[in-house]
C-alpha positions as CSV (number, residue, x, y, z in Angstrom):
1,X,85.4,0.7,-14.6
2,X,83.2,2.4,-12.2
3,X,80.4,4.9,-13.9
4,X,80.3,7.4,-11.3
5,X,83.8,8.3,-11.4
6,X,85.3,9.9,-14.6
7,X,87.3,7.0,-16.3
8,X,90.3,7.4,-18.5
9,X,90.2,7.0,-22.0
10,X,91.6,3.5,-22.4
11,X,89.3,2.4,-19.3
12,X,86.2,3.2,-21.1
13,X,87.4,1.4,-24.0
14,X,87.8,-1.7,-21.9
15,X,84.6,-1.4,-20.7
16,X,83.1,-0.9,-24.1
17,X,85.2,-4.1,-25.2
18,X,83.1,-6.5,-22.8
19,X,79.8,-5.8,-25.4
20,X,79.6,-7.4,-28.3
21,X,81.2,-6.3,-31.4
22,X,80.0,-7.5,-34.7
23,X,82.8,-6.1,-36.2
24,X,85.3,-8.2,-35.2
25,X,83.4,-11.4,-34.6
26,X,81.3,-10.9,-38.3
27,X,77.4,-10.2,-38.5
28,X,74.7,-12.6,-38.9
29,X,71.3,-11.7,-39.2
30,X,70.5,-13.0,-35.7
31,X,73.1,-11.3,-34.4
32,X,71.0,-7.7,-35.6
33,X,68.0,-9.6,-34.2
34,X,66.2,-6.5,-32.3
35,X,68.9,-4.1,-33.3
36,X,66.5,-1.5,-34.5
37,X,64.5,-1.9,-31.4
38,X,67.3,-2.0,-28.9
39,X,69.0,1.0,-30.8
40,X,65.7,3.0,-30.2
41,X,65.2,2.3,-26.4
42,X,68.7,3.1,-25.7
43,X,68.6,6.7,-27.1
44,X,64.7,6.8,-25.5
45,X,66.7,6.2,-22.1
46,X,69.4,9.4,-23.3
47,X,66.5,11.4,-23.4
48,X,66.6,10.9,-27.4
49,X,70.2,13.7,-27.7
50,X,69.8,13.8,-31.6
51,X,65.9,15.0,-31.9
52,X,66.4,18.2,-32.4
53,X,70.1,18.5,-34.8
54,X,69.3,18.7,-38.3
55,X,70.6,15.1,-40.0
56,X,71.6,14.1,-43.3
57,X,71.4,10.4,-43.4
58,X,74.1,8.4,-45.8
59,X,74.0,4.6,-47.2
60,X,75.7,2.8,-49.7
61,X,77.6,-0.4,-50.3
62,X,80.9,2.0,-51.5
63,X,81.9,5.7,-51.0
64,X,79.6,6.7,-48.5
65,X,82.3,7.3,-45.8
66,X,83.9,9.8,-48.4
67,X,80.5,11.3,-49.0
68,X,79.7,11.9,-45.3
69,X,83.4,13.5,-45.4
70,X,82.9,16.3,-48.1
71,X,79.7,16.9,-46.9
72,X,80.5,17.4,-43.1
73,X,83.6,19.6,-44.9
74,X,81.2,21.5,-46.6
75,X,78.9,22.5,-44.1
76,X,81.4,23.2,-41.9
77,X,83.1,25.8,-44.5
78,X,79.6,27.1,-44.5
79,X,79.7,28.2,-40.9
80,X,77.6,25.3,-39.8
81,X,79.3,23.5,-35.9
82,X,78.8,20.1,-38.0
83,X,79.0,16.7,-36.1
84,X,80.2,13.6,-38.1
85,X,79.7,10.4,-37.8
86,X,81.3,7.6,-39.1
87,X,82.5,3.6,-39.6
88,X,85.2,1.9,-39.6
89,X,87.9,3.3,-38.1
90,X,91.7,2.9,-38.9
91,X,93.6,4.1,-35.8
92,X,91.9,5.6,-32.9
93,X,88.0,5.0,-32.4
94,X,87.8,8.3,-31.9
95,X,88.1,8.8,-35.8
96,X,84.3,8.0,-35.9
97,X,83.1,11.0,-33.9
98,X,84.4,14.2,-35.3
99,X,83.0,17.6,-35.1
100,X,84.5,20.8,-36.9
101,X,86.4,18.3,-39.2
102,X,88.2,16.8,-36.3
103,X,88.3,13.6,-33.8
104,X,86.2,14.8,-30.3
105,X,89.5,15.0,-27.8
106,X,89.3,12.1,-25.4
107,X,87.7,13.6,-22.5
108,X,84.3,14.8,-24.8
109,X,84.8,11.5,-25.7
110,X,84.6,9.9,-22.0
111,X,82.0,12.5,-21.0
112,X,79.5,11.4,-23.3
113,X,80.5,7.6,-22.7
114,X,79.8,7.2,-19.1
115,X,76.5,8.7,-19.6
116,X,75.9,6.0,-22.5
117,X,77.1,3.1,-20.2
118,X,75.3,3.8,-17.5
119,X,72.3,2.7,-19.7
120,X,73.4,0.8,-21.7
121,X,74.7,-1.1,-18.5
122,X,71.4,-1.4,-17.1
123,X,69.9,-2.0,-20.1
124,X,72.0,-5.4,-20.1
125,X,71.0,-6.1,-16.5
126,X,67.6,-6.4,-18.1
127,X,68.2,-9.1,-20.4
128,X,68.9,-6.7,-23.6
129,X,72.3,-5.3,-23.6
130,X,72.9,-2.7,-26.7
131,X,76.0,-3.5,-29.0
132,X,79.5,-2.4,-29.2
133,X,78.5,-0.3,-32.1
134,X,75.0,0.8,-30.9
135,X,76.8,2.0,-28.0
136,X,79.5,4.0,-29.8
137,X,77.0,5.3,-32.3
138,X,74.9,6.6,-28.8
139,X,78.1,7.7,-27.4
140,X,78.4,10.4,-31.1
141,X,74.6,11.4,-30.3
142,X,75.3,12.5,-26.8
143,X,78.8,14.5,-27.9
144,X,77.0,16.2,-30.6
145,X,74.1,17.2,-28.5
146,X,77.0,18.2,-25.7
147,X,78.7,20.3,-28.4
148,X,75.5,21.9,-29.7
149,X,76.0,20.6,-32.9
150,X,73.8,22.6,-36.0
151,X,74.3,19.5,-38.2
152,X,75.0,16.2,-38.2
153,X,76.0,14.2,-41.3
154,X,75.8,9.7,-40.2
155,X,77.1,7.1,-42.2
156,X,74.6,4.1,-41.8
157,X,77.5,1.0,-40.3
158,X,75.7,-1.5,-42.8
159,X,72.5,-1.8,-44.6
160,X,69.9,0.7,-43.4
161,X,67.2,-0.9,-42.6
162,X,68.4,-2.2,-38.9
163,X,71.3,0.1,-38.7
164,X,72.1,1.7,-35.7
165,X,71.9,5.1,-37.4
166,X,68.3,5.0,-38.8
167,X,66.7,6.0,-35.6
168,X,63.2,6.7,-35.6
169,X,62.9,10.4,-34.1
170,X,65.8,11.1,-36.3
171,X,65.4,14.9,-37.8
172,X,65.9,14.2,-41.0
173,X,66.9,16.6,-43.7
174,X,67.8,14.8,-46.9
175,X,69.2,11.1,-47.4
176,X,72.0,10.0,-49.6
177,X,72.7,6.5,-51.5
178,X,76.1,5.8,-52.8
179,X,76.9,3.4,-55.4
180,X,75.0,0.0,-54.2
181,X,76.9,-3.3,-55.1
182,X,76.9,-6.6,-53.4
183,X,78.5,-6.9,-50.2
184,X,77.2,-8.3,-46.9
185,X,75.1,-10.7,-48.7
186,X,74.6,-13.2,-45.8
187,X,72.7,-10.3,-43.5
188,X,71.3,-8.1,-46.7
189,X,70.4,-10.5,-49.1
190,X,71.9,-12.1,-52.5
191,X,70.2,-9.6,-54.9
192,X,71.4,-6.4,-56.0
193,X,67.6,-5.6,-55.5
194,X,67.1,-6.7,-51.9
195,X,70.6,-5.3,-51.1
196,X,68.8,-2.2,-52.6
197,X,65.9,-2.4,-50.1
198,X,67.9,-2.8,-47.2
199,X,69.5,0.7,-48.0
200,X,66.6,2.1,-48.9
201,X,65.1,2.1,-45.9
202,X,66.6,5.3,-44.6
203,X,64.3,7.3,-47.2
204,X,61.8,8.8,-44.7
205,X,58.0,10.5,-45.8
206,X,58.6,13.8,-47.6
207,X,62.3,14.0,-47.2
208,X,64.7,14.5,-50.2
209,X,67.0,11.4,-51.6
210,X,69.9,12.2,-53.6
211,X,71.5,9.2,-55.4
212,X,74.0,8.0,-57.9
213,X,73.2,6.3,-61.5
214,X,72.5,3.2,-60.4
215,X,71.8,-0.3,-62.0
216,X,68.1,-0.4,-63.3
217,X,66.9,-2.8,-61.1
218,X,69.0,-0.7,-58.1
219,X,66.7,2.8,-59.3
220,X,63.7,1.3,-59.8
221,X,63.7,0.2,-55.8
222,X,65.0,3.3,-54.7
223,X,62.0,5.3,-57.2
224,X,59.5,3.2,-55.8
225,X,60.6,3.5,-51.9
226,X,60.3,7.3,-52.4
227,X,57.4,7.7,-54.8
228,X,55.6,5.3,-51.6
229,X,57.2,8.4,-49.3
230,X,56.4,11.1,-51.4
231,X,59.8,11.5,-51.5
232,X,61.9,13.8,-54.2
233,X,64.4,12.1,-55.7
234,X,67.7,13.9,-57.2
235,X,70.4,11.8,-59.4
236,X,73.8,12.6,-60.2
237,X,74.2,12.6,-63.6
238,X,70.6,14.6,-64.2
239,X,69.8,17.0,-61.0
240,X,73.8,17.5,-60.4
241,X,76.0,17.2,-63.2
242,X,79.8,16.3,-62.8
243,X,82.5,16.9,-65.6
244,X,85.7,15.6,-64.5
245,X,88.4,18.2,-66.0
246,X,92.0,17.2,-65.3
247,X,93.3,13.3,-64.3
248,X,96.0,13.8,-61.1
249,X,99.3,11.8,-62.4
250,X,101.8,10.4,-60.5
251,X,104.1,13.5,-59.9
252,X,101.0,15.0,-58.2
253,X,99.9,12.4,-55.7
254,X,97.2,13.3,-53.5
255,X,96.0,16.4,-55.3
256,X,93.9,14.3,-56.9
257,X,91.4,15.9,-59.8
258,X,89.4,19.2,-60.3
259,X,85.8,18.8,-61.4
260,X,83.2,21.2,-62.6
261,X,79.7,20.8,-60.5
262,X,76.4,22.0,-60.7
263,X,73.3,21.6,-58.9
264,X,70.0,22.5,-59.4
265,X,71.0,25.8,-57.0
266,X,74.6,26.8,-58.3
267,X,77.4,25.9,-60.8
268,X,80.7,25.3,-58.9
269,X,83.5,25.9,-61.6
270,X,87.1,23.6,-61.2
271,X,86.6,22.4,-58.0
272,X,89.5,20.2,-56.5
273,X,89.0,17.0,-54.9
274,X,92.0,15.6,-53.2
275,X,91.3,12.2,-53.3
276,X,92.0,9.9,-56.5
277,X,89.5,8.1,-58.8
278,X,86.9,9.2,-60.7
279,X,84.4,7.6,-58.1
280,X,85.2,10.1,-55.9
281,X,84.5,12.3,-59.1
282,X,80.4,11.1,-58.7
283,X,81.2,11.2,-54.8
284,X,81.5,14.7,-55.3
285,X,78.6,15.4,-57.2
286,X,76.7,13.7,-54.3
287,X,77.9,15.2,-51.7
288,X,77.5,18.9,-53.3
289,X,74.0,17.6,-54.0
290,X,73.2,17.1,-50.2
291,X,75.1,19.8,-49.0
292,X,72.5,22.2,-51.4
293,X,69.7,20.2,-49.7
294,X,70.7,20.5,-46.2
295,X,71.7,24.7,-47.0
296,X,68.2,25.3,-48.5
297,X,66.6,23.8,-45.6
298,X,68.4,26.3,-43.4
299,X,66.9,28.9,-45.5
300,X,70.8,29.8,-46.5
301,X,72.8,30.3,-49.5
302,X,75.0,27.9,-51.6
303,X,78.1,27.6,-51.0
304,X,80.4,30.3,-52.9
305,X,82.8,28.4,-54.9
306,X,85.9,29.4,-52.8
307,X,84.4,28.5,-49.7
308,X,84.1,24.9,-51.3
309,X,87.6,24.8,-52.5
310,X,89.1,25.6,-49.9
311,X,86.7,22.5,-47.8
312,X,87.5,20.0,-50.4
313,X,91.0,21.1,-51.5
314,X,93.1,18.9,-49.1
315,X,90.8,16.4,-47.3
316,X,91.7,13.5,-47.4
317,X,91.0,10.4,-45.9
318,X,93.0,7.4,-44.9
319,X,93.5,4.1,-46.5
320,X,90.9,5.8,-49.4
321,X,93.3,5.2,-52.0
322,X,96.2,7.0,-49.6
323,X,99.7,7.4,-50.5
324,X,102.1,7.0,-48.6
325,X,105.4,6.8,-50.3
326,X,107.1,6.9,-53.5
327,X,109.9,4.9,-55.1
328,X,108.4,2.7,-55.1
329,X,105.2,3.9,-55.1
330,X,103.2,2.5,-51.7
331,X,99.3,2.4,-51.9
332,X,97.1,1.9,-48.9
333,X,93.5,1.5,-49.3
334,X,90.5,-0.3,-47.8
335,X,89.2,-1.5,-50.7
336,X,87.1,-5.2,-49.5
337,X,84.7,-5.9,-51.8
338,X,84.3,-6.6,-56.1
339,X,83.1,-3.0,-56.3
340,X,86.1,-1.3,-54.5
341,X,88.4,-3.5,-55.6
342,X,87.7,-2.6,-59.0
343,X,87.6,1.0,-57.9
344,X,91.3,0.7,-56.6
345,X,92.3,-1.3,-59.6
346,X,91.1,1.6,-61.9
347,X,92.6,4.6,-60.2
348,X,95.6,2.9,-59.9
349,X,96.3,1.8,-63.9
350,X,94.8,5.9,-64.1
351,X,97.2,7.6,-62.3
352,X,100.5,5.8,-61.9
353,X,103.3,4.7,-64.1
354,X,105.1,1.8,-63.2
355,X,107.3,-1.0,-64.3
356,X,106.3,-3.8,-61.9
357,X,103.3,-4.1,-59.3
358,X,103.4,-6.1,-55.9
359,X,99.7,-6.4,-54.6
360,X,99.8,-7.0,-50.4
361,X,96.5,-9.1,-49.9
362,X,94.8,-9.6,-46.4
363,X,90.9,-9.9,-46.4
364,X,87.9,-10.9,-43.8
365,X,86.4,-15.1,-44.4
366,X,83.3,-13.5,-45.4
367,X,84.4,-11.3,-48.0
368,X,84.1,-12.4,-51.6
369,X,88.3,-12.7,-52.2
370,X,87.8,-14.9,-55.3
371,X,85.9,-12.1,-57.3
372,X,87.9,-9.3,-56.4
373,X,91.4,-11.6,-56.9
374,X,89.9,-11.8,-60.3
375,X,90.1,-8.6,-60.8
376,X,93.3,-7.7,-59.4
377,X,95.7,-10.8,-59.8
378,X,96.4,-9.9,-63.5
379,X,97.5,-6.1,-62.6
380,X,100.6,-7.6,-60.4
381,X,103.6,-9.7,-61.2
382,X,103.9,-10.4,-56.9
383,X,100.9,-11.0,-54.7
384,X,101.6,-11.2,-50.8
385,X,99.5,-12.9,-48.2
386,X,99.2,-11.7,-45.2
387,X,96.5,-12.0,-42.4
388,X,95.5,-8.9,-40.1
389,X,95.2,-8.9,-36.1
390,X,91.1,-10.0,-36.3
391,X,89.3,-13.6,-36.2
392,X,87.8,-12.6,-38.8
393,X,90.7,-12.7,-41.3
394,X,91.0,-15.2,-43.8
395,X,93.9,-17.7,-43.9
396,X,96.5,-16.8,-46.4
397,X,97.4,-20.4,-47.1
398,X,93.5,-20.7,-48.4
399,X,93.7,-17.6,-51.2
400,X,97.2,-18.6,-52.3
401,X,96.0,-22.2,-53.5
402,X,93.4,-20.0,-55.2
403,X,95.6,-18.0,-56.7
404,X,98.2,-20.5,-58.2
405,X,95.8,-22.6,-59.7
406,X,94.1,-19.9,-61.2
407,X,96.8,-17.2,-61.7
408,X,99.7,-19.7,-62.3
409,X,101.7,-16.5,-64.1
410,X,101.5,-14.4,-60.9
411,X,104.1,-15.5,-58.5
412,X,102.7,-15.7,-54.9
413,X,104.3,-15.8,-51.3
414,X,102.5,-16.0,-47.6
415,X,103.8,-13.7,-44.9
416,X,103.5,-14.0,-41.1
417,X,101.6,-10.6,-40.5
418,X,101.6,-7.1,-42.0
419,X,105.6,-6.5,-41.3
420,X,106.9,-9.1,-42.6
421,X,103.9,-8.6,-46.1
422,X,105.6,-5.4,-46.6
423,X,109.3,-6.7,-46.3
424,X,108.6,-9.3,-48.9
425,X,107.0,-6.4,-51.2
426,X,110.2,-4.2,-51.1
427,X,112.0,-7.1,-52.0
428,X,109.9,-8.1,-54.9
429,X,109.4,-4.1,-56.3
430,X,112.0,-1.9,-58.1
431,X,112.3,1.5,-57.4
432,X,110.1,2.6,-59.4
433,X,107.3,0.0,-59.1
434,X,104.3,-0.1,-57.4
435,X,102.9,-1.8,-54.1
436,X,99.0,-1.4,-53.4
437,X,97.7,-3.0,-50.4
438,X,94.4,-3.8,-49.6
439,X,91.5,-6.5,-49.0
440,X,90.1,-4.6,-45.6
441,X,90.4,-1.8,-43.7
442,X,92.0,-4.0,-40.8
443,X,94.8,-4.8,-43.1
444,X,94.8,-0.9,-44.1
445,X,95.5,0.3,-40.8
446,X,98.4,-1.9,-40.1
447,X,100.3,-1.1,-42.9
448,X,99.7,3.1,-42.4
449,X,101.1,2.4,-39.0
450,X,103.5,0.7,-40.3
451,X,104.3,3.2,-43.1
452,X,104.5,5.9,-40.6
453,X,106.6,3.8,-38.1
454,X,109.3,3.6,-41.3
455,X,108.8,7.2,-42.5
456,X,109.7,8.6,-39.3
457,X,112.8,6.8,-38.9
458,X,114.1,8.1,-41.9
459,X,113.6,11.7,-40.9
């Protein structure tokens, strides 16, 4: 691809396929060796496009893509242009960039890109080439500052600490931590506590935190990070409260639940959330909680209550717990560590009836498949095997032996790829049974496709 020119779509994506993406080779910490650094000189060379948009800053081992979601929702409903950004896709990379609640069109897209490969192009004639995803994350700064963006809402990619995202002229309004659990324990540590300070990191001096009830040793590193910052910290559970009123059931999918909220602003009465689980419940709650921060920064009001349910009402995101068909009933989500796992497992024993369950199983080498089968293997009388279209998925063959030896009830079978997984699931699943797949977000994206491939043919 030649920079000066305008490129199309698919060209820049070529080019931004010859850097190196830790996504689908795995991440080690020497692979985020000078990350930060890098990161920081690349958006110098942009002329530093976020400086001046007003940022909240997300991290979290689970639900923080959902978070960044409602509250990007909610300050758009506000009136706010709101950029977000996010990671991992599940179709188009495009997903990861959206402003006004939807993907930046392709040539926004390209626009900002060649001006982010020019550098990051010289920057790897100098010995220091930027990342795939240091790139892409640049490539969202730039379209944002192209779009005049009032707000931008950025999901860290992993950790905090060294993430792309935690930039250090970043104009931060408030920062959020999800639910921390362990995940990524080869780059952020073994310890729920050092797991903890990883994420941590992107508390900044005198800027808000909100966070969820976490596990004592969790809180007491997040307290002591922000008490160091003079930081204020709000909880859900104490600063914003969150009753869950009415369970979806399975002849409602995808209206999920309504919740009453309150912050320390406002009390937000039977507010729907259209995605399933009670997670998404405390999700809620911490979103609202950020959105309040970010508004009273602005010197604005809260959010009226019909504003918010008409931003929360139907979004949705895919493979979160998605479904996408019925008799039987077919759940897709990107569930791919203990935590979310168990999450899935729990929404799914919630909110659907059904005679027989067929799990469809496909996860990364590096992901912790014997603790999350553990949880999961008893809920299904079928497991299927599959692997996914990455070098970083895990051999079927391996997880199988796992599971008959420790599972012998649940009766197991290996497929070729995602096509043939889901052929062996209809077989195995009455009418009106149950398939969930999951295990990663790869996996998650070839089934939707797949899902969508069969739906439309039987239009």
């Amino acid at each position: 691809m030649e920079l000066h020119t305008l490129p199309r779509y698919e060209e820049v994506l070529e080019t931004l396929d010859t850097y190196q993406n830790l996504e689908r080779v795995g991440v080690t910490p020497a692979a985020l060796g000078g990350g930060s650094e890098r990161m920081n000189k690349l958006v110098k060379r942009l002329g530093s496009p976020h400086a001046n948009i007003p940022a909240i800053h997300i991290a979290g081992t689970k639900g923080k893509g959902s978070v960044s979601h409602m509250v990007a929702a909610a300050l758009t409903a506000a009136g706010l242009k709101t950029g977000l950004y996010t990671s991992p896709h599940v179709d188009d990379l495009r997903e990861r960039i959206q402003i006004h609640g939807r993907p930046i069109n392709q040539q926004r897209f390209v626009e900002a890109a060649v001006t982010v490969l020019r550098e990051a192009s010289a920057m790897r004639d100098e010995g220091n080439g930027p990342s795939w995803f240091e790139i892409v994350t640049a490539i969202a700064l730039v379209a944002f500052q192209n779009a005049r963006v009032e707000a931008m809402v950025l999901e860290t990619g992993m950790g905090g600490r060294l993430d792309a995202t935690n930039l250090l002229d970043l104009r931060l309004v408030a920062a959020g931590i999800t639910t921390i659990s362990k995940d990524h324990e080869e780059v952020l540590g073994s310890s729920l506590t050092a797991i903890a300070a990883e994420k941590a990191a992107i508390i900044r001096q005198n800027v808000p935190v909100v966070t969820m009830g976490q596990e004592d040793g969790v809180r007491r590193v997040i307290e002591t990070r922000a008490r160091e910052l003079s930081s204020p910290v709000f909880t859900v559970g104490k600063d914003v409260q969150v009753v869950f009123r009415k369970p979806s059931t399975q002849d409602k999918p995808g209206i999920g639940q309504r919740l009453d909220l309150e912050t320390w602003r406002n009390v937000y009465p039977d507010i729907p959330v259209a995605m399933l689980g009670k997670h998404q419940a405390e999700n809620a709650g911490l979103a609202l909680g950020l959105t309040d921060l970010f508004l009273e920064y602005m010197d604005r009001e809260s959010l009226d209550s019909l504003i918010l349910k008409r931003a929360w009402r139907s979004l949705a995101l895919p493979a979160r717990l998605e479904v996408m068909a019925n008799n039987p009933w077919h759940i897709v989500d990107g569930a791919h560590n203990p935590a979310s796992a168990w999450a899935a497992a729990e929404t799914v024993l919630e909110n659907f009836s059904a005679s027989e369950r067929t799990l469809i199983f496909g996860v990364s080498k590096d992901k912790d498949y014997k603790s999350m089968l553990r949880i999961l293997a008893p809920l299904f009388s079928h497991i299927v095997l599959t692997p996914f279209d990455s070098p970083r998925a895990a051999a079927p063959e391996e997880i199988d032996a796992y599971i008959r030896a420790e599972f012998p009830t649940v009766k197991t079978a290996v497929a070729i790829d995602a096509a043939h997984a889901m052929e062996l699931a209809d077989t195995y699943t009455p009418l009106d049974g149950l398939i969930l797949s999951c295990g990663s977000l790869y996996l998650a994206g070839e089934v939707r496709a797949l899902c969508r491939r069969e739906k439309a043919k039987a239009k």
